[in-house]
PANUZA-527156 format. One line per 8 residues: number of its first residue (from 1); for each residue y, z, x of C-alpha. Coordinates in nm, 3 decimals, padded with zeros to 5 digits. Each point is the difference from the previous one (the first is absolute). Layout:
NUM	Y Z X | ...
//
This chain:
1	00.000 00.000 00.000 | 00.242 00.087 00.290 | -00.108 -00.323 00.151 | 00.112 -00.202 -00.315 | 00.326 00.208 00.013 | 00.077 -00.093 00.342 | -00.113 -00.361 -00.082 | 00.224 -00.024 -00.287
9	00.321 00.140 00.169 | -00.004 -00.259 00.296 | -00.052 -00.265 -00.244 | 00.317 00.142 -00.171 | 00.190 00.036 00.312 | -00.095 -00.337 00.090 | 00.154 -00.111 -00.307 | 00.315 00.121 00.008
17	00.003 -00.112 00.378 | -00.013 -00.335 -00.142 | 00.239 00.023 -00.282 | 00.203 00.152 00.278 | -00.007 -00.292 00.193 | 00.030 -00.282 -00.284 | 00.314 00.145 -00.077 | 00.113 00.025 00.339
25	-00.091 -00.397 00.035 | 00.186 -00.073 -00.316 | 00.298 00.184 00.134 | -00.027 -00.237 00.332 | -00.034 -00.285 -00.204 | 00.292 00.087 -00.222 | 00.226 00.055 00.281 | -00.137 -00.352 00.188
33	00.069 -00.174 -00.375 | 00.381 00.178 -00.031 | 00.082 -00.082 00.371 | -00.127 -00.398 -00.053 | 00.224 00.000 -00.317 | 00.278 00.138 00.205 | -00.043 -00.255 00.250 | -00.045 -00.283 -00.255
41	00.314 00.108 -00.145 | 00.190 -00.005 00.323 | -00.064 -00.361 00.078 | 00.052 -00.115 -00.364 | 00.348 -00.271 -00.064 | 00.195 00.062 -00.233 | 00.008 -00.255 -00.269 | 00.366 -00.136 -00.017
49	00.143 -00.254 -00.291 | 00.297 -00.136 00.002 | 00.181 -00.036 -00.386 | 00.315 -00.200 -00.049 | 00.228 00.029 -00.307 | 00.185 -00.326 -00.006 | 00.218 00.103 -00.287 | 00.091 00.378 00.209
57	00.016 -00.198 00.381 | -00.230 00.262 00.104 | -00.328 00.013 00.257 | -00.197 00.315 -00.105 | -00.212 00.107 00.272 | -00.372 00.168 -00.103 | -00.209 00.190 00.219 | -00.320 00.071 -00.198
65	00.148 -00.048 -00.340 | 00.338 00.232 00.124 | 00.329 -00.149 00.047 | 00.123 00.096 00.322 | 00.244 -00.239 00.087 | 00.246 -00.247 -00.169 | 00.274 -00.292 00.077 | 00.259 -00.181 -00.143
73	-00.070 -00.372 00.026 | 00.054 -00.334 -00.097 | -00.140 -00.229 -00.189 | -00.050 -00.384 -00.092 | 00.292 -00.184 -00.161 | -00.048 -00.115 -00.361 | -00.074 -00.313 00.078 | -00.226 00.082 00.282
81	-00.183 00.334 -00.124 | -00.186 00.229 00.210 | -00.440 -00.018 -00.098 | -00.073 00.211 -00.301 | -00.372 00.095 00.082 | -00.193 00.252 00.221 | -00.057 -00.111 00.309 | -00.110 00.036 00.355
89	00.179 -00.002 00.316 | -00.191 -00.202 00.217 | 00.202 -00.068 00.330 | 00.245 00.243 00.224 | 00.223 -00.157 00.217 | 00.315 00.121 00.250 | 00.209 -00.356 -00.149 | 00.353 -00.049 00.161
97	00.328 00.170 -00.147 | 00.018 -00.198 -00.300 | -00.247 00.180 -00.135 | 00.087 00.329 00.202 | -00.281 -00.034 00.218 | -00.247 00.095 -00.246 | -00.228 -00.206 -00.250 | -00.272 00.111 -00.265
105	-00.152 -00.290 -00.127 | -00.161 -00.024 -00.333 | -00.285 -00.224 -00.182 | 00.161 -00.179 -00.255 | -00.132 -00.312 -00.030 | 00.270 -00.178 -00.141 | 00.255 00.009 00.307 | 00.057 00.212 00.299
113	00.186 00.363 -00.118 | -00.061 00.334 00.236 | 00.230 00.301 00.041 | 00.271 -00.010 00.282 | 00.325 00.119 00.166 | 00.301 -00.200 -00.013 | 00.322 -00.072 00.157 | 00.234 00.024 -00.337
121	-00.048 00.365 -00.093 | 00.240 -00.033 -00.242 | -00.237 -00.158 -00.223 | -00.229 00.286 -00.029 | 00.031 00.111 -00.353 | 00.039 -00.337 -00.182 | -00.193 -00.292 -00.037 | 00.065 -00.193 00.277
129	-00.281 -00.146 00.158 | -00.211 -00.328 00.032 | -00.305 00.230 -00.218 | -00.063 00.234 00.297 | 00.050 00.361 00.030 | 00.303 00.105 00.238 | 00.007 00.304 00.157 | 00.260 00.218 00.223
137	-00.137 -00.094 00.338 | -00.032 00.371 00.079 | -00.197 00.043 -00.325 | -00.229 -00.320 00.041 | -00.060 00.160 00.397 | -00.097 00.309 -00.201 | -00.241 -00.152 -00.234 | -00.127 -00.274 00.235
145	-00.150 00.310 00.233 | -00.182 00.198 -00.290 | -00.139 -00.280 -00.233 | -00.331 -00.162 00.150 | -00.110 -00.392 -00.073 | -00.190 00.028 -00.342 | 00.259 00.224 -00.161 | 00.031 -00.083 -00.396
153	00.395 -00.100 -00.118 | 00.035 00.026 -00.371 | 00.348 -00.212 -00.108 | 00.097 00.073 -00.356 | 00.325 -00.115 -00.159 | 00.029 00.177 -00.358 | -00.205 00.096 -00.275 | -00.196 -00.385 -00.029
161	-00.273 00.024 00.310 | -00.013 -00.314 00.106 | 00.208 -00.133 -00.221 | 00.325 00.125 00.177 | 00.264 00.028 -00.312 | -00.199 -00.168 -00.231 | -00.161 -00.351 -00.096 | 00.185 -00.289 00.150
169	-00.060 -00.360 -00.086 | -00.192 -00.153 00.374 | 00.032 -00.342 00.112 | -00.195 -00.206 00.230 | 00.077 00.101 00.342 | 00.068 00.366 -00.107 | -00.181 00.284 00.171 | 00.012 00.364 00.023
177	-00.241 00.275 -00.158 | 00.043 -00.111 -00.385 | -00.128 -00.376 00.140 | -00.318 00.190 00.157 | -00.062 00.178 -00.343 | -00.016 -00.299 -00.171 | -00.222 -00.165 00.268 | -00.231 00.316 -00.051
185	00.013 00.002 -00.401 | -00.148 -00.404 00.013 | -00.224 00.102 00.293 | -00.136 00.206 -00.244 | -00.005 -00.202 -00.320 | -00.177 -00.308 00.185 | 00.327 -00.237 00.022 | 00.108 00.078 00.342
193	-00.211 -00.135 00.306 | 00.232 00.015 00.296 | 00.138 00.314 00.236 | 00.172 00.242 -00.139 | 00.335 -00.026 00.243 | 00.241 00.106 -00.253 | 00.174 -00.353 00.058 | -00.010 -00.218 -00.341
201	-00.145 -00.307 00.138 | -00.160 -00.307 -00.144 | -00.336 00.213 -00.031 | 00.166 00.221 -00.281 | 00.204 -00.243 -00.139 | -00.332 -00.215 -00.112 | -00.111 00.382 -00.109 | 00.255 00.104 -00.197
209	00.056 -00.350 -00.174 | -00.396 00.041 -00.073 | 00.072 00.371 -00.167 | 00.283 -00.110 -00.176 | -00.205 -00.303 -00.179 | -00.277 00.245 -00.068 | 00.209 00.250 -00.180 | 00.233 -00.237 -00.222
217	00.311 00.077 00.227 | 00.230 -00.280 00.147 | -00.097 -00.169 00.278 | 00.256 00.032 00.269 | 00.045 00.085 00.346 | 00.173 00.310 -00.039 | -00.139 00.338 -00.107 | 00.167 00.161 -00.244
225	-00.024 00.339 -00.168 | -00.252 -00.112 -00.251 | -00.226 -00.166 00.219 | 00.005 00.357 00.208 | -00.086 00.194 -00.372 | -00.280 -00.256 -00.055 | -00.167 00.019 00.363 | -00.012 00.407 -00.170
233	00.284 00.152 00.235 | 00.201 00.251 -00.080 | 00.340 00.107 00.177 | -00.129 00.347 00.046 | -00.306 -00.100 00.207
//
């Protein structure tokens, strides 16, 4: 009987020798796991976006969804607007002094537009430009050394997405981001076949003519407001 006793009480001992020690491993392993995340979280970028208010003249710079910086700017002229759309900026460049030595540019695919300094800072705060975005050439230094290739710009001008201030009749030869919508809308119904460049070419004028006789509306080169409400758009997109 004192034999079983003794037999018993190692095996017990033993026991809690190893629950001992499982916990102490978990506790190791806990601490590797927290130091790795530590690490991890050390070499982590930030994510930065870049959002400009045509409308305000304002860059709003984001560091993981928090504004951190902003800028006055300016922006494209009426007649030559700066590219409603979200983009990427795709090259960096040290350019000369007319465009303050420093050059973002971005993938629109309708013309060449990137973010820059300039040499007439007296436009900064109006619209101004050829459809680029100027920039103090102290501020465009700034934001030239913090933003990586790849970063996402976001252009906005009002309450109509890519609309800009609303519906506007297009003509051959047009482009901009309400020409790309369009491209995108007869993409998707079928009627469109070509790249979608944002430039209304030949390509979407056969489309749209094609649309037009398929839905009882005028045939005509230009695309008006009703043509827009029967492709399904609405200004609030």
């Amino acid at each position: 009987m004192v034999k079983r006793k003794v037999i018993v009480t190692s095996l017990f001992v033993l026991f809690l020798l190893c629950i001992n020690q499982i916990i102490i491993d978990y506790r190791e392993e806990a601490k590797r796991e927290a130091v790795l995340v530590d690490q991890i979280s050390a070499v982590r970028k930030p994510e930065y976006v870049i959002f400009i208010e045509i409308e305000d003249k304002t860059l709003y710079l984001l560091e993981d969804g928090v504004c951190i910086k902003k800028y006055p700017v300016a922006t494209g002229k009426s007649d030559t607007p700066s590219p409603i759309g979200h983009w990427k900026i795709i090259s960096k460049d040290t350019w000369g002094e007319g465009f303050g030595g420093r050059w973002m540019g971005l993938n629109v695919p309708w013309g060449t537009y990137g973010i820059h300094g300039t040499t007439r800072p007296e436009s900064i705060g109006h619209a101004a430009s050829q459809g680029c975005i100027r920039m103090f050439n102290d501020d465009i230094r700034e934001l030239y050394n913090i933003v990586p290739h790849g970063t996402r710009v976001i252009i906005v001008n009002g309450p109509f997405g890519p609309f800009g201030t609303g519906f506007k009749p297009l003509e051959p030869g047009d482009r901009g981001a309400d020409v790309m919508e369009i491209q995108k809308r007869l993409k998707a119904l079928g009627y469109f076949k070509g790249w979608v460049s944002g430039i209304y070419n030949e390509d979407l004028k056969y489309a749209v003519h094609q649309f037009q006789k398929d839905n009882g509306l005028p045939v005509s080169n230009t695309i008006t407001r009703k043509c827009w409400e029967k492709m399904g758009f609405r200004e609030f997109e």
